[in-house]
C-alpha positions, 0 to 999 in steps of 0.5 A: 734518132728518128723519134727526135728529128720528128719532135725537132719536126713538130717543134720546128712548124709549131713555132713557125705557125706560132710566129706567123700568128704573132706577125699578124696580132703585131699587125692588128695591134699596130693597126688598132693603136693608129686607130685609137690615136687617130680618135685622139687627134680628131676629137681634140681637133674637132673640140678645138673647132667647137670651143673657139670657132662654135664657141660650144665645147664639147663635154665628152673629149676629155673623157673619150681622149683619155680613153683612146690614150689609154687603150694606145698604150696598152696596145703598144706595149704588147707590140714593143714587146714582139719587135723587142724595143723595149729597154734592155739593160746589157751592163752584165751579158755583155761578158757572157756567152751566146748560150748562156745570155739565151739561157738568161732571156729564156729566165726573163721570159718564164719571170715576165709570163708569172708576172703577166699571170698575175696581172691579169688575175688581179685585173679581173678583179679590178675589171669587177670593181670599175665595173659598177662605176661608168663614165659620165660624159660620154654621149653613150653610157659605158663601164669605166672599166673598158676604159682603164681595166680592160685595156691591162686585161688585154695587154698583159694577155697579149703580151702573155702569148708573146711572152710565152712564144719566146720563152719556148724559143729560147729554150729551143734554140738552147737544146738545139745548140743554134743560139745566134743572139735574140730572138725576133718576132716581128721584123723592123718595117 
């Protein structure tokens, strides 16, 4: 009995420390997409000046948009993913109990972090593959792949740990029998 309460313990402050750091990479990543599309809306500003007022458009903004957009995205997913906003489709669970929906998002979670796995292994290698190429407008040169790869590289890691969090709190939360719906990472702001 005492050996449980203290892995019950030593459970309970890993996943705090665990959703602490979360808290904190959705921070980060929130903070990056605002950045990149804030590039977004000032280099398209800025090439809007040039082409009508300066009558010389800049040859780099398309490129360097597109670029920004990409790695927004990216990003975004991972923090949708810890404020759980993406689409759920509850056509079936609705109908279940509490422990048994637990019990199917803690099987969606381990099938998302397989999936995650094998999206960033075959990103690496696309990351190699793109790596050859760079870009062609830009005023410093750069391996394409930092535009299109690494950005799902680094997406589907974050998203792994995300992914991996949850997983273990679900099956936490079933074991425990103290299952009052989804977990939640980040709170609404």
């Amino acid at each position: 009995m005492v050996l449980l309460n203290i892995i019950r313990l030593i459970m309970n402050i890993f996943l705090f420390r665990y959703k602490q750091f979360l808290v904190y990479l959705g921070k980060i990543e929130l903070l990056a997409g605002c950045v990149f599309l804030g590039a977004i809306v000032f280099s398209i500003t800025l090439q809007i000046f040039f082409r009508y007022v300066l009558q010389s458009p800049l040859i780099w903004v398309i490129e360097f948009s597109t670029g920004c957009f990409i790695w927004c995205s990216f990003l975004c997913v991972s923090y949708a993913l810890k404020k759980k906003r993406h689409i759920t489709i509850t056509t079936f669970t609705i109908y279940m109990s509490e422990n048994a929906k637990a019990i199917l998002r803690g099987i969606a979670y381990l099938i998302m972090n397989i999936l995650l796995i094998v999206i960033a292994f075959y990103a690496l290698n696309i990351i190699e593959l793109e790596g050859r190429t760079t870009t062609i407008s830009l005023p410093i040169t750069i391996s394409k792949s930092w535009l299109f790869s690494v950005p799902i590289l680094t997406s589907s890691i974050l998203s792994l740990i995300t992914c991996i969090y949850l997983m273990i709190a679900e099956i936490r939360a079933v074991i425990l029998g103290n299952v009052s719906g989804p977990i939640i990472i980040i709170p609404n702001d």
